[in-house]
N, C-alpha and C positions, 0 to 999 in steps of 0.2 A: 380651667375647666377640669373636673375630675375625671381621671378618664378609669371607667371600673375594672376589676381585675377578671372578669370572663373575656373581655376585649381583649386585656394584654395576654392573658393565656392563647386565643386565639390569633394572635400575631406571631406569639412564638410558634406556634403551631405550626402556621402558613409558612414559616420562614424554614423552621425545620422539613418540610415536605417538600421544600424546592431543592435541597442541595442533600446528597448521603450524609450521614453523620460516620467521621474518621476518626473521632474522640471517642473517650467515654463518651456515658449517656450522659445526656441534657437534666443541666439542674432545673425542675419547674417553679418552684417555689419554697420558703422557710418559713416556719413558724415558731411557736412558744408553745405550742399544746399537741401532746403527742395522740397520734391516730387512735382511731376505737380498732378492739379486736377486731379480729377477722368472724364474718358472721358464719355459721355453718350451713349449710346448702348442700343439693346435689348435683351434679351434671347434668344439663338436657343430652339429649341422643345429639351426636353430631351430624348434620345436615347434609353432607357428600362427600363427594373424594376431593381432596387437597385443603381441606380445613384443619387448622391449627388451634387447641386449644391457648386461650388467651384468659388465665384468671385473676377476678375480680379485683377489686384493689378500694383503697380511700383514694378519694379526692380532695384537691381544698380547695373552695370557692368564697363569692361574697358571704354567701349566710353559714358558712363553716365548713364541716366535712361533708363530705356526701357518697354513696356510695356509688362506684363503676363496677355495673354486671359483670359478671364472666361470662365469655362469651366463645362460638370460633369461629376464626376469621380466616378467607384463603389466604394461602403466603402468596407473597409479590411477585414470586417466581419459586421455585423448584430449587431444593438445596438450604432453603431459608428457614432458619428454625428461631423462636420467640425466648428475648429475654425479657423477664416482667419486670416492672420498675418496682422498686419501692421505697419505703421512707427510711433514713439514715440521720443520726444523731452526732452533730459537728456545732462547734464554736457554741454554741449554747440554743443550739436552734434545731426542729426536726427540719430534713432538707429532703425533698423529691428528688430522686434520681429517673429520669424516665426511661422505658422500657425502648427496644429496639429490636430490627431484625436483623440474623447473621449468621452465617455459615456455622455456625457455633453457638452453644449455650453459655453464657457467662455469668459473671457476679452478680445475684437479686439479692444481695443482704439474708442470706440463710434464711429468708422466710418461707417456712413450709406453707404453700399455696393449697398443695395436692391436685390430684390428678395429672400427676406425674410431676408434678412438683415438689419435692420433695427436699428443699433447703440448697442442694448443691446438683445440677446440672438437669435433665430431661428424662424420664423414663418410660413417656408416653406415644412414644413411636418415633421413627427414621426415616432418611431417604433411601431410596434403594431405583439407583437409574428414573431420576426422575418423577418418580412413583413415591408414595407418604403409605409407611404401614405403621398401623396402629394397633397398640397395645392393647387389649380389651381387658386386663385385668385392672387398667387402671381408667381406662375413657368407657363410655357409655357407646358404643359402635353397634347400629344396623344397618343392614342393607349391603354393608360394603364389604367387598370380598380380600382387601389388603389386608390383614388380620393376623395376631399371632396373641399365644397369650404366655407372659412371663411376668411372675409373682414378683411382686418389690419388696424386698427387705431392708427396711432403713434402719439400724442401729444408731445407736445414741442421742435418738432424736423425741424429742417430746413435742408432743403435738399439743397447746396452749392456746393455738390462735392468734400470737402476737404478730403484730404487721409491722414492726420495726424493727431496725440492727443499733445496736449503741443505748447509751444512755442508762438508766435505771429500769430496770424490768426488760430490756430489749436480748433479742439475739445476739450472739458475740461473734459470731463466725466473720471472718475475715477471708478474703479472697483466696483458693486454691493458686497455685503457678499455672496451671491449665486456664484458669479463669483470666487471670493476668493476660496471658498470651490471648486468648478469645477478644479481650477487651483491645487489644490493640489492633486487631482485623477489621475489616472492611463493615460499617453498620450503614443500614438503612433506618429511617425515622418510623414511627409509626403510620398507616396507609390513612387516606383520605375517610374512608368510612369509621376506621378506629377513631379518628379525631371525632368525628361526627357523633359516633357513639359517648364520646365522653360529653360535647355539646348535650345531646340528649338530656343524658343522666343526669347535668347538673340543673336543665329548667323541669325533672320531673319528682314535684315534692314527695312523693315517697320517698326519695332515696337519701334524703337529707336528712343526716344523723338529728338532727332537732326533732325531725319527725318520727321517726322511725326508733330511735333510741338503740340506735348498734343493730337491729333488727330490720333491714331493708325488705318492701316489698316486690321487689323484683331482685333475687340474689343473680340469675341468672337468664341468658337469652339462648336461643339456637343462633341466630344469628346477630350480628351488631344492630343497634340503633332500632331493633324492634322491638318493642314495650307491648307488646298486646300480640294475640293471637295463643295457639297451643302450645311452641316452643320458652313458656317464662316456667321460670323455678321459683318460691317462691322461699326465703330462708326461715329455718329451722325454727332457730332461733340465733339470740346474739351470742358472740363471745362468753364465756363465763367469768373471765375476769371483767369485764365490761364495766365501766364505771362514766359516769358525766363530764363533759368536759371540765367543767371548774376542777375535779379531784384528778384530771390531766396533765398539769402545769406541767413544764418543763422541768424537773429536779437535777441536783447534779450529786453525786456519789460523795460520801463522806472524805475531809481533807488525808490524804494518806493512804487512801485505799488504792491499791491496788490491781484495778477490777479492767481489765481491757473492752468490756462493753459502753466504759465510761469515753474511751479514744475517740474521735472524732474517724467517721466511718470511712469516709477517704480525706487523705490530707491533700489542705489547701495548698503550701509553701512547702520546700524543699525541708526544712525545718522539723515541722512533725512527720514526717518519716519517720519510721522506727530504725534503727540501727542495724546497717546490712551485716546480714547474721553471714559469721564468719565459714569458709568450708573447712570439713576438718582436712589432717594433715596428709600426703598422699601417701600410699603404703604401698609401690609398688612392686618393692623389693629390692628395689636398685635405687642405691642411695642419690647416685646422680642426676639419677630420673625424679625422685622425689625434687633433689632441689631445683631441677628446672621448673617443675609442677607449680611450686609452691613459690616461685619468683612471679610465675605466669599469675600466677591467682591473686600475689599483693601487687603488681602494677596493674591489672582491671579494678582493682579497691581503689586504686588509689586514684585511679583513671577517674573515676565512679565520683570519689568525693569530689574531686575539683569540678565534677558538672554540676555536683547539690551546690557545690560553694556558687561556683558563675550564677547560677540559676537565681539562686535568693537572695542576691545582690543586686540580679537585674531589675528581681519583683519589690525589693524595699525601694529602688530608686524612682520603679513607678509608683509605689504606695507616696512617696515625697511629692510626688510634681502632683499628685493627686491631691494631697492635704492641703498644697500652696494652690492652686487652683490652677496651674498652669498645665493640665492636661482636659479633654472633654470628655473621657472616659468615667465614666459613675462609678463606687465602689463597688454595688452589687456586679455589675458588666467586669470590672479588673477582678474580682474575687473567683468569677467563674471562670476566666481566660486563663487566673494562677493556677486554679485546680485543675484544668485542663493540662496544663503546661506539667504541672507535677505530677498527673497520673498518668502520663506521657512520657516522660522520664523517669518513673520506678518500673512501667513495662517496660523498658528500654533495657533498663540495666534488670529485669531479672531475667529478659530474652539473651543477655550478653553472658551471665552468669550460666545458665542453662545449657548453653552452647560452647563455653571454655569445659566443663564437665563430662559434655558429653565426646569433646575432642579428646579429654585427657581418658577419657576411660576409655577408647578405641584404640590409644599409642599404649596403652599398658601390656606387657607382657603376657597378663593374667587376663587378659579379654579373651572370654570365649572357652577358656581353658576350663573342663571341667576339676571340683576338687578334688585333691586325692582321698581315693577309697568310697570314691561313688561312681555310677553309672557313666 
């Protein structure tokens, strides 16, 4: 019996809403044909105090894309700030990474969302003892007296529309050390009503890229899982780059090039890792102090490699029992447990690197000293 894929969406669902998520976020699903632009919309006014902007996103379902409103949602608790999922280009697939809540803003694949979204971290308001004040230069805010307003200047950012990282035509941006760090803290899954709202969107045919053509009739809600009443937006229009799915395929970057959008957006196995970028040499002026420095820094390299080596030894030996049939683990379930595993172990080691630095730059002579012939 076939069992169809809004079911199994919805089991992952339930499962992730029973337990916190202490990983990265949750792969939801991979394809072969990369999402439509992001459609252009406005924000509804936000609905009261403790809502949190949540924007819009593709979906993938039985009859294809579909789109999920932007919406805001209250946080779970106080302190909780939204990272939005989105699509990422790895092994020859677009893959969902999904969104979650946490003390922190972290890696959404540099897609500029807006509304405070803007490729790398939040700039649409904080906590402040419990209390959420909002940015009104960049959220739509009446009524509410938490308020402040501070212009956003994003530099070197182009605003496209694109709703993907990786691949041909995607964003390139790769995780900040800040993001790193955020991804290894404490997440919670998305709340019972978000799941709801994504339920919704996907049995309401407007929102089905088939239908709609990149152009959804509800771009946005006031609040989740509400489709009707005064709080909907309705979009602009679609992406400009916008084309059909068939001119979507999955492509891969010419042989030889170069191009780091082509990387696989987080890596599966210890393997594709990129090469732990060395520090440079320590200068602290004291010879003997450099070579202690620089002893310290190649025994955590070296520490470092023998966990990539352990690691991807352990995962080929389950990729083996897997091929011979002697384990019950499915390859999609070991693929997402290795990625797990591996982006587990690169925040590991660049929490361990970040903190041999910050020790070595407190023992240094020169901390704190101001230079000569200034203030």
């Amino acid at each position: 019996m076939r069992i169809s894929l809004s079911i199994r969406l919805l089991a992952f669902s339930l499962v992730m809403l029973a337990v916190p998520v202490t990983s990265a976020a949750g792969i939801i699903f991979s394809i072969g044909i990369a999402p439509p632009p992001l459609p252009v919309y406005e924000q509804p006014f936000c609905p009261g105090y403790g809502y949190i902007w949540t924007p819009g996103f593709w979906a993938y379902g039985d009859d294809g894309y579909f789109w999920v409103p932007g919406t805001w949602v209250l946080a779970p608790e106080p302190g909780l700030l939204w990272t939005p999922g989105y699509w990422g280009w790895g092994d020859g697939v677009f893959i969902f990474h999904e969104g979650y809540w946490g003390p922190r803003v972290g890696f959404y694949g540099g897609i500029v969302y807006g509304f405070g979204y803007f490729g790398v971290g939040y700039q649409g308001g904080y906590w402040n003892n419990g209390v959420f004040f909002y940015n009104r230069s960049v959220n739509r805010v009446t009524n509410i007296t938490n308020v402040y307003n501070k212009t956003v200047i994003v530099n070197n950012v182009t605003v496209n529309n694109v709703s993907y990282n990786g691949g041909v035509g995607g964003v390139s941006n790769r995780p900040t050390p800040e993001e790193a760090v955020a991804a290894s803290e404490r997440h919670f899954a998305p709340t019972r009503i978000q799941t709801q709202h994504v339920q919704a969107a996907n049995t309401y045919r407007g929102l089905h890229e088939s239908v709609n053509h990149g152009k959804p009739a509800i771009a946005a809600t006031a609040k989740p899982a509400e489709f009707s009443g005064r709080g909907i937006v309705k979009a602009k229009a679609a992406g400009r780059s916008y084309k059909p799915p068939t001119a979507r395929t999955a492509t891969v970057a010419p042989a030889g090039a170069r191009n780091v959008a082509s990387r696989p957006v987080t890596a599966v196995h210890p393997n594709d890792l990129p090469s732990t970028s060395r520090p440079g040499s320590p200068n602290t002026g004291k010879p003997r102090l450099d070579k202690k420095y620089q002893q310290e820094q190649e025994k955590l390299q070296a520490r470092q490699e023998q966990d990539r080596r352990k690691l991807q030894h352990k995962q080929e030996q389950e990729h083996q029992r897997v091929a011979q049939g002697r384990s019950d683990t499915r390859k999609p379930q070991l693929e997402q447990r290795h990625q797990q595993q591996t982006r587990q172990l690169e925040q590991k080691h660049a929490t361990e690197q970040q903190k041999l630095q910050n020790k070595q730059q407190q023992g240094s002579p020169n901390q704190g000293r101001p230079a000569r012939g200034k203030p």
